[in-house]
Each structure stands twice: as C-alpha cells, then as structure tokens.
C-alpha positions as CSV (number, residue, x, y, z in Angstrom):
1,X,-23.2,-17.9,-24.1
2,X,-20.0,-18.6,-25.4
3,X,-19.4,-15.1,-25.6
4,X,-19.6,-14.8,-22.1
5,X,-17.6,-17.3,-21.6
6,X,-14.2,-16.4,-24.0
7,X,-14.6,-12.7,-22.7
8,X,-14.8,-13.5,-19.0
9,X,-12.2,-15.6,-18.6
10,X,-9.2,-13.7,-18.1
11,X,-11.5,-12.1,-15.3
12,X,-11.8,-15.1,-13.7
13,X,-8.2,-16.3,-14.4
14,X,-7.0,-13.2,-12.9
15,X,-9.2,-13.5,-9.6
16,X,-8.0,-17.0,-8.9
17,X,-4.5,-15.8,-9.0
18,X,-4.2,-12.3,-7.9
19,X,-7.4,-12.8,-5.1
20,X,-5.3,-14.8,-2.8
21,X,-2.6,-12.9,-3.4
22,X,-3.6,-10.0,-2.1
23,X,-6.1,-11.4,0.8
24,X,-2.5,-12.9,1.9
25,X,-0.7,-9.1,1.7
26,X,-3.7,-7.6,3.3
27,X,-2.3,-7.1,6.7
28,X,0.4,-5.6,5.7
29,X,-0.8,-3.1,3.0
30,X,-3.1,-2.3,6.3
31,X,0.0,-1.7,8.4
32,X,2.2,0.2,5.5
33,X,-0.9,2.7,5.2
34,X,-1.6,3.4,9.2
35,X,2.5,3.9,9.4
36,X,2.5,6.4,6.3
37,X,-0.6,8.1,7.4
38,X,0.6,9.0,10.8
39,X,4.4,9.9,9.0
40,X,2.1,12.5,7.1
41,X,0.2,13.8,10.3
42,X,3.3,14.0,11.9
43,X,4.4,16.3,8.8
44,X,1.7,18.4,9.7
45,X,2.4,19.5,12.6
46,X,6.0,20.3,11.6
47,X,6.4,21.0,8.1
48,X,9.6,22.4,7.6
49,X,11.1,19.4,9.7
50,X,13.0,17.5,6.4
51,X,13.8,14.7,8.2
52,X,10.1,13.8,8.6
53,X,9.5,14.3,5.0
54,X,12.1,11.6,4.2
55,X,10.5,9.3,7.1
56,X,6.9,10.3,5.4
57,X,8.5,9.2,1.9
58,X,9.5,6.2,2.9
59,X,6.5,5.0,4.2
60,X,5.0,6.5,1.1
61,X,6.9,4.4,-0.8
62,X,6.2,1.1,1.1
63,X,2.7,1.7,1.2
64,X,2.1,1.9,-2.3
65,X,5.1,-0.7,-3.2
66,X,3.0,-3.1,-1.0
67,X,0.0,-2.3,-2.9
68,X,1.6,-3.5,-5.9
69,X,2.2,-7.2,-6.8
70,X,6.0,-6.3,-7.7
71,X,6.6,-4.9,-4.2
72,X,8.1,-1.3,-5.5
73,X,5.9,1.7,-5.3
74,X,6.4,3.4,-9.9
75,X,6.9,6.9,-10.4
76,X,2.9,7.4,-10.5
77,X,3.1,6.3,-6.7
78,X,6.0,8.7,-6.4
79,X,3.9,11.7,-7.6
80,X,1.1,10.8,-5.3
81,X,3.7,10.9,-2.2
82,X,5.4,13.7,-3.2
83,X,1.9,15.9,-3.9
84,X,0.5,14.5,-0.4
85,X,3.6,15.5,1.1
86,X,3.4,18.9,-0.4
87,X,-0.4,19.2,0.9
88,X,0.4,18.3,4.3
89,X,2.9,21.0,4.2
90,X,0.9,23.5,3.1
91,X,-2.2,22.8,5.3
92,X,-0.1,24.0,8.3
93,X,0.4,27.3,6.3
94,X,-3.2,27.7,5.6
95,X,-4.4,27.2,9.2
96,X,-1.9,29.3,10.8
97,X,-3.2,32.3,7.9
C-alpha cells in the first residue's frame, strides 16, 4: 500500500494544481480552437491567399500556446500548424483534380 501511495503522488500533486488551472483556461482554449479552425477553412477555400495563411498561423499559434501552461505554442506546435496549413492547401488541389 505504501507503494501506491509514494508512486501516486505526483499524480495527485499534479491534478490539484494543474486541474484548476486548466478548468479556468477552458473557455478560452475553446475560443482559440473555433477561431483557428474557421482561419483554416477559410484557407481552404482560398489557398494561395498568403495573407490568410498568416491569419491561420496566428491563430495556430494561440490555440496551441493556450493549450500550454506557459502560454506560447514550441516548435512541435509550430510543425503541427504549418503541416495543417499545408493540408488545407492541398485539399483544394485535390478536389478541384
């Protein structure tokens, strides 16, 4: 039982501080992700606008920064964004094929 115990507490520790912190960003990771989704079907529609890509990025970039207890989206998040903006790019091309 004391096994249990020493091994599950950093679990627990980490739900008592991170839990409320993120139940209180909730609404706004909500908000970040509608506003980059919508940036990305925007994209879609006209893909070799680059002043939506930027807009799309941006959003990205909040979305994923809000996600994150430091507020700033890392260069993982910045790969993700820059392969969905790719994909929404391409899927124009594919449907107009």
């Amino acid at each position: 039982m004391i096994h249990l115990l020493y091994y599950t507490t950093p679990f627990i520790a980490a739900f008592i501080i991170y839990g409320g912190f993120f139940r209180y960003k909730k609404p706004t990771i909500l908000t970040n992700k509608i506003k980059y989704y919508h940036a990305l079907e925007e994209l879609e529609k006209d893909p070799k606008n680059e002043e939506l890509k930027l807009v799309a990025r941006e959003f990205g970039r909040k979305f994923y920064g809000s996600a994150r207890i430091t507020g700033i989206a890392n260069t993982f998040d910045e790969s993700l964004i820059n392969c969905e903006i790719i994909a929404s790019c391409e899927a124009d091309e594919k449907d107009a094929k």
